[in-house]
C-alpha positions as CSV (number, residue, x, y, z in Angstrom):
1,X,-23.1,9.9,-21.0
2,X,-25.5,7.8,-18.7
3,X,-24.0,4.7,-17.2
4,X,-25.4,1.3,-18.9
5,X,-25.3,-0.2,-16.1
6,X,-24.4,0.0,-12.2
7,X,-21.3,-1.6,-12.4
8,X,-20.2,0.5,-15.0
9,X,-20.3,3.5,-12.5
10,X,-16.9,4.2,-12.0
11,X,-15.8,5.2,-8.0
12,X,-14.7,8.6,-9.1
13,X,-17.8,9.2,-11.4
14,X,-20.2,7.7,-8.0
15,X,-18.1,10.6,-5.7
16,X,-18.9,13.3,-8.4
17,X,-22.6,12.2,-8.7
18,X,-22.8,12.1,-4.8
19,X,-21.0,15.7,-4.2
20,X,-23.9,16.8,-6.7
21,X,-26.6,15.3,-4.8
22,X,-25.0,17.1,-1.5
23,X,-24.9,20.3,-2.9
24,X,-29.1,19.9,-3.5
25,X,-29.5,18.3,0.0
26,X,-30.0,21.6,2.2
27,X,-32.6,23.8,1.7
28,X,-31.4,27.1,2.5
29,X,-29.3,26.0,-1.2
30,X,-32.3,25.4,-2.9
31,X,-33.9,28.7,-1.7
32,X,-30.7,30.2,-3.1
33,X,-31.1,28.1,-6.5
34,X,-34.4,29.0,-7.0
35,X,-33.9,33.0,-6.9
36,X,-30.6,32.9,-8.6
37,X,-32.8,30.8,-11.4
38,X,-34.8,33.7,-12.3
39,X,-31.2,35.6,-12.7
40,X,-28.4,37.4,-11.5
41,X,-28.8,39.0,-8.0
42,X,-26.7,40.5,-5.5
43,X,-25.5,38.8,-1.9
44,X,-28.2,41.0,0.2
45,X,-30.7,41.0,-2.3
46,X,-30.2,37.5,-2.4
47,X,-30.3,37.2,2.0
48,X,-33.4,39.2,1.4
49,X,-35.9,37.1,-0.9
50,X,-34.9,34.3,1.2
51,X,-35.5,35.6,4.7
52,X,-32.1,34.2,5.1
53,X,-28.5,36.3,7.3
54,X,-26.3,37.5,4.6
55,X,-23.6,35.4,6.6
56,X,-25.7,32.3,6.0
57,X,-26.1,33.2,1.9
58,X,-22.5,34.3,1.9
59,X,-21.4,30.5,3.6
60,X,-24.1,29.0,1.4
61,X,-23.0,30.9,-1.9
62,X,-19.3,29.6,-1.3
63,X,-20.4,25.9,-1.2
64,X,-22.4,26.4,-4.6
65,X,-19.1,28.0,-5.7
66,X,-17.2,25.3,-5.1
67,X,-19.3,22.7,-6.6
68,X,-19.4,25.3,-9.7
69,X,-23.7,25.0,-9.5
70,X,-22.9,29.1,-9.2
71,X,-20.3,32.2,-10.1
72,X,-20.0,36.1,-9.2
73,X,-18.9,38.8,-10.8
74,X,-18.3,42.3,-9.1
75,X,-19.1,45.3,-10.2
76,X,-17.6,48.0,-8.1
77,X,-18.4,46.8,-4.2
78,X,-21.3,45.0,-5.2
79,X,-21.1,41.2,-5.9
80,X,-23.6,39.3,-7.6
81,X,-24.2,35.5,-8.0
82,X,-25.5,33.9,-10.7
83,X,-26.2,30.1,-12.4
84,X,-22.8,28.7,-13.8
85,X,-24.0,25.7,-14.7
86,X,-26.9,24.3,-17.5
87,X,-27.6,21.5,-15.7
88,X,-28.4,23.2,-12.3
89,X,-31.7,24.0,-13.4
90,X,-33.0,20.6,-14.6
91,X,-31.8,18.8,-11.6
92,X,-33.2,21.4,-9.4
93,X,-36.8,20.8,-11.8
94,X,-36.3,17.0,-11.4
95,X,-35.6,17.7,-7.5
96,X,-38.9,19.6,-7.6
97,X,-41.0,17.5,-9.2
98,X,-39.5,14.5,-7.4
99,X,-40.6,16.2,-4.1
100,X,-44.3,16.6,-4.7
101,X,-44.2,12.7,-4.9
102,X,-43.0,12.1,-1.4
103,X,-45.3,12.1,1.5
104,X,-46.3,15.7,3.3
105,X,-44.1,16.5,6.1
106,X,-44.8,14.4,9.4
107,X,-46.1,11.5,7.1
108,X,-44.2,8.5,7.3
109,X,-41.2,8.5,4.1
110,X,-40.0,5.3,4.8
């Protein structure tokens, strides 16, 4: 349920919001988003379709985690990561579409 106004965002509700908005605000998590979108996938699989280290997807996976955007499941040795959330994708489409708006890179944004 959407706020009426601004001063009916509570503090706790504005900290939630803003922990959301982190969680979007590095790339290398919204390379990760954007495979694990099309479906499950497994850690090095993952590191590989986002010419990323496996250590890097491993320490980006564990934030996701635990902001819940994502969950694993293992099956034998293998682990694989996918969207636990239904509202990952349209804020990650918003996010998107949002960005084509903004100036190229090396063009002034403010």
């Amino acid at each position: 349920m959407a706020p009426t106004s601004l001063a009916a965002l509570s503090d706790r509700d504005a900290a939630r919001m803003a922990l959301t908005f982190k969680g979007l605000a590095d790339p290398t998590r919204l390379k990760i988003l954007s495979v694990l979108l099309r479906g499950e996938i497994r850690v090095s699989d993952l590191a590989q379709r986002t010419q990323t280290s496996q250590s890097a997807v491993s320490h980006q996976l564990r934030v996701l985690r635990d902001l819940r955007f994502v969950s694993s499941r293992r099956e034998g040795t293998q682990i694989f990561y996918r969207i636990d959330d239904e509202h990952i994708e349209d804020l990650f489409n918003k996010a998107f579409a949002h960005g084509k708006h903004l100036p190229n890179q090396g063009e002034r944004v403010l």
